[in-house]
MIDREN-614588 format. One record per residue: residue in three letters; x, y, z of N, C-alpha, C in turn. Coordinates in pm, whole numbers, plus 50000, padded with zeros to 5 digits. Example, Ala and Ser with C-alpha at 12.3 -4.5 7.8 and 13.67 -1.06 7.14 Angstrom:
% residues 2
ALA513194943150780512304955050780513204967050780
SER512854977550708513674989450714512905000350787
***
This chain:
% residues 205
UNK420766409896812420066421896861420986433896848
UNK420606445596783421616454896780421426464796918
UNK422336469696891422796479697011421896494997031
UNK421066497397073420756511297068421576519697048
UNK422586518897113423516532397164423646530096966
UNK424276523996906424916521596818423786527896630
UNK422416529696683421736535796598421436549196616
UNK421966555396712421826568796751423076572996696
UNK423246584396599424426592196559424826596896602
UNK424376611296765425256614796761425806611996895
UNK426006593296900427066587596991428076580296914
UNK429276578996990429956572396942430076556596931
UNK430306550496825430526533996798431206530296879
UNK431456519896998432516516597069433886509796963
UNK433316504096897433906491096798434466500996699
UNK434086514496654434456524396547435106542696602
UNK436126541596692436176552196726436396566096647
UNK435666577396683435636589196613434686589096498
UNK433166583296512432106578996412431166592496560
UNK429556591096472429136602096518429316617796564
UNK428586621696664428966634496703429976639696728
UNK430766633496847431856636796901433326632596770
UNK433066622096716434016623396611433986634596504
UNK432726635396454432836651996375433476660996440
UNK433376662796554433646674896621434936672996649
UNK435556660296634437406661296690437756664596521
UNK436986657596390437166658896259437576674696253
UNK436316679296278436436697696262437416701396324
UNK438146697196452438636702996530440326701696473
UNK440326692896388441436688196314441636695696218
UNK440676699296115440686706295992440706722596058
UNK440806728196184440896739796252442606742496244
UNK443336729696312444456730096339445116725796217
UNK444816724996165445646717595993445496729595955
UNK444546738395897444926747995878445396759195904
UNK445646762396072446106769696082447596768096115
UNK448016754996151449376751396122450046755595958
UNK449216749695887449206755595734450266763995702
UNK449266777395792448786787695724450166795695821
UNK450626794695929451386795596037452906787896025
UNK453276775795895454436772895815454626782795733
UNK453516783695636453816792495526454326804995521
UNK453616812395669453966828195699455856828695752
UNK455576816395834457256814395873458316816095757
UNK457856806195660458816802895580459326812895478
UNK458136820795464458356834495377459046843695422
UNK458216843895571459346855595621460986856695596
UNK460756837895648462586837495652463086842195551
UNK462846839795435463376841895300463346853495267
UNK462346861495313462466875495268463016885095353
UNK463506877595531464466886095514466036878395529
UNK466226872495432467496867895415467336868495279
UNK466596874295167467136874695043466766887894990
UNK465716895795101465386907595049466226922295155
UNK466186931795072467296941995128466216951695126
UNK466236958995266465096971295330465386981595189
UNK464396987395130464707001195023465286996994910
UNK465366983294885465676977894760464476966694698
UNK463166977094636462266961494603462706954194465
UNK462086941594488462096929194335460756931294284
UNK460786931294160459726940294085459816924394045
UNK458136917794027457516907894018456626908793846
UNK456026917193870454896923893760455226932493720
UNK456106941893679456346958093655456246963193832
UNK455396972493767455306982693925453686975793995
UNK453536967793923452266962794023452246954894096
UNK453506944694095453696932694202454836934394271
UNK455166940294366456696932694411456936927494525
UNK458256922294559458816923394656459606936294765
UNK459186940594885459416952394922459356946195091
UNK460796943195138460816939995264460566959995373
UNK459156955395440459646965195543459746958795732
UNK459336965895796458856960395929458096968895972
UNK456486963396032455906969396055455036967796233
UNK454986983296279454846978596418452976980396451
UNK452756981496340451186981896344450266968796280
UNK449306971796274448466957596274448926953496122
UNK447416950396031447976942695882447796954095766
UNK448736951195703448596958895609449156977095672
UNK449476973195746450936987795837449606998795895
UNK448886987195942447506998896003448287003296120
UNK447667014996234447667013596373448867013996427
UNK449877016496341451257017896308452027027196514
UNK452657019996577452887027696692451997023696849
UNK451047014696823450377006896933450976993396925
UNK452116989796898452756971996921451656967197009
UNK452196968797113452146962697262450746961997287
UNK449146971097228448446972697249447666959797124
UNK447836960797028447876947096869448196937596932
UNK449006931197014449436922897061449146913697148
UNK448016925297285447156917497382445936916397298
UNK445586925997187444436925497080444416907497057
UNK445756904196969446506894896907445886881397002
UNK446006879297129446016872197245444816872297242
UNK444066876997277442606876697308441946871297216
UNK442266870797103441386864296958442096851496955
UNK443516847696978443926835496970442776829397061
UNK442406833197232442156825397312440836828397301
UNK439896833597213438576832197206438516821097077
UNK439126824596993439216810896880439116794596983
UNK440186790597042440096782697168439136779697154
UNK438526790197237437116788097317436456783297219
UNK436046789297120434996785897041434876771296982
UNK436706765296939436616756896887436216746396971
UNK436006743697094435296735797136433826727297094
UNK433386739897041431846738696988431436739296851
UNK432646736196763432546737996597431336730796563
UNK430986732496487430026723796405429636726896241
UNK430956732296244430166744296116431556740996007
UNK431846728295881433366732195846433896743695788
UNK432476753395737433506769895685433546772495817
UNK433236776195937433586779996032435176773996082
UNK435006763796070436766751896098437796756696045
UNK437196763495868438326768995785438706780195829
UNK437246791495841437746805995872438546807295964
UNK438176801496093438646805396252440546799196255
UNK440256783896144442036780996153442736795796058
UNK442536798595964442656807995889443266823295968
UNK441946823896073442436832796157443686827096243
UNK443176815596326444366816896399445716813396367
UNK445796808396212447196808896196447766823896151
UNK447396828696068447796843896044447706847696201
UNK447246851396268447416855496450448486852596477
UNK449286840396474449826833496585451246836696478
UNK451176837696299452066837696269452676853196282
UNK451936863296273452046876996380452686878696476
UNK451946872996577452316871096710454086866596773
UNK454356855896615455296849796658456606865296643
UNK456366874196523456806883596504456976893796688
UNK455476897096696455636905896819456586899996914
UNK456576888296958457266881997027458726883197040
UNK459046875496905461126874296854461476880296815
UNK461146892296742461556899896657462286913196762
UNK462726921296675463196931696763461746944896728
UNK462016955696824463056956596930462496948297040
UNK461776942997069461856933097233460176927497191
UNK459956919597340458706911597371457596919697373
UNK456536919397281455616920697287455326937397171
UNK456916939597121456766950597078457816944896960
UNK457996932496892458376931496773457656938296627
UNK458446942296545458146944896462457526934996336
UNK456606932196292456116920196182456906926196070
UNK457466911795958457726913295855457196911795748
UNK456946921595704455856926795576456806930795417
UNK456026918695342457216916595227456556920395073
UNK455486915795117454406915294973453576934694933
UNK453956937694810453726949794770452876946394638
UNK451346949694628450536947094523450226964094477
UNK450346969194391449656981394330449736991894486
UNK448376998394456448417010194616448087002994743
UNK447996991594711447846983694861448886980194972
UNK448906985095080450206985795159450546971295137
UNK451786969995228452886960095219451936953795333
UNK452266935695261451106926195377452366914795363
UNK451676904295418452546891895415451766880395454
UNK452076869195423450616852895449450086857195530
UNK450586857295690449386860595766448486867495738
UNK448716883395712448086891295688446626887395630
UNK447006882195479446186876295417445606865095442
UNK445776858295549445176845895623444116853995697
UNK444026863495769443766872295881442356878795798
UNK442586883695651441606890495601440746879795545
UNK441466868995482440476862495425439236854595522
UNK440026849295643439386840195764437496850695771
UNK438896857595815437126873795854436376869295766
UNK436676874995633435486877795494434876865095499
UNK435326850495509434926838695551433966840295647
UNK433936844195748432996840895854432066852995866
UNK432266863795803431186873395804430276871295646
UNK430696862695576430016855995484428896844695536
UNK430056834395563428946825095683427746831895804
UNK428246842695835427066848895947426176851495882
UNK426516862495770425036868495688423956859395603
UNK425036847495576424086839895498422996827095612
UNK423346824495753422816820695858423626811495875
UNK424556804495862425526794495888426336795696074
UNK425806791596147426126793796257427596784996300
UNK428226789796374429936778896423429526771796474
UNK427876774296594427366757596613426666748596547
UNK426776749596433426256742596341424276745296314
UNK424116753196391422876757196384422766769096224
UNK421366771196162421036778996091420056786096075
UNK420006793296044418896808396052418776813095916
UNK418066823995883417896829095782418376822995662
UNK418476823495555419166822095382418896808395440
UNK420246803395492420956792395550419126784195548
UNK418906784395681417636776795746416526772395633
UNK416406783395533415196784395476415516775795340
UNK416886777095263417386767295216417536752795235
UNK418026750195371417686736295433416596731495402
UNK415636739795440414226733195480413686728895325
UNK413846736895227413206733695087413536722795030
UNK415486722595086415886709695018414866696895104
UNK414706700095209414106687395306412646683995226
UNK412106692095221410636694095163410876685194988
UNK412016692894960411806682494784412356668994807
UNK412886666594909413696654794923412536643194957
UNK411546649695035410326644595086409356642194993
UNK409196652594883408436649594787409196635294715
UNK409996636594688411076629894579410576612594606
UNK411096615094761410436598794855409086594694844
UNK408256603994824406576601294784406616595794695
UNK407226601594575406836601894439407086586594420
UNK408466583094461409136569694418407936559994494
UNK407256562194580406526550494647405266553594560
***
């Protein structure tokens, strides 16, 4: 005799732990923190190097004049926005780490898993700046290394930070919800595939 509990998906298998609902959702919750650990090594590791191999007012020309290396420090948000509010970027900084949190509780969505780790590793690899860096807590300066054409000086996070966004304001417009729910584009797509999938099952019988 089989198990009820055990034909319902979204419970868990006793005999198979992390199967059904609640295992997707520790799955997602994994692929959140994988990448933003990632993404939060990578920003570290660059930094270090660039500033122990790069010299302030001396850039490494990568491409000609369109790529380089150009260590500055910057006390404004990404890309040297806002330049002179540290301390104010910083509780900004905090508040998005701990709404990410929140949210990830309720993932259901894996571009959502990607964007939001995305965000919070660029955040946190920021943050780690405001923090240690000089001149003091909460008013460190970020190290900003990467110089493309007229585009200010950025660095991984940075670009973790922009891409996460464009990620999830992609997912919104198209109806892709973080609770796994869908609306518009999203919903109406679902449903057609359901509808030919249904035909498909007729046909074969």
């Amino acid at each position: 005799m089989t198990d009820a509990a055990s034909d319902d998906p979204g419970q868990d298998d006793p005999g198979q732990p992390g199967t059904g609902a609640a295992g997707r959702a520790r799955g997602l919750l994994l692929v959140l923190v994988g990448v933003a650990v990632t993404v939060y090594l990578a920003d570290l590791a660059t930094k270090t190097l660039a500033v122990h191999y790069l010299t302030p007012g001396d850039p490494v020309s990568i491409i000609g004049d369109a790529v380089s290396l150009r260590l500055i420090r910057n006390s404004g948000a990404a890309f040297s926005m806002a330049t002179g509010y540290t301390w104010v970027l910083t509780i900004v900084a905090l508040l998005v780490v701990g709404a990410i949190i929140r949210f990830s509780r309720r993932l259901a969505s894996p571009g959502w898993a990607i964007g939001l780790g995305l965000v919070l590793g660029g955040a946190l690899g920021n943050l780690t700046d405001r923090f240690f860096r000089e001149p003091g807590v909460l008013r460190g300066h970020v190290v900003d290394f990467v110089s493309v054409g007229w585009w200010p000086v950025f660095n991984v996070a940075d670009s973790a930070v922009v891409c996460g966004a464009v990620l999830l304001v992609v997912l919104t417009l198209l109806g892709y919800d973080y609770d796994g729910s869908r609306s518009g584009w999203a919903a109406r797509r679902q449903s057609g595939q359901t509808s030919a999938a249904g035909q498909s099952e007729a046909g074969a019988e």
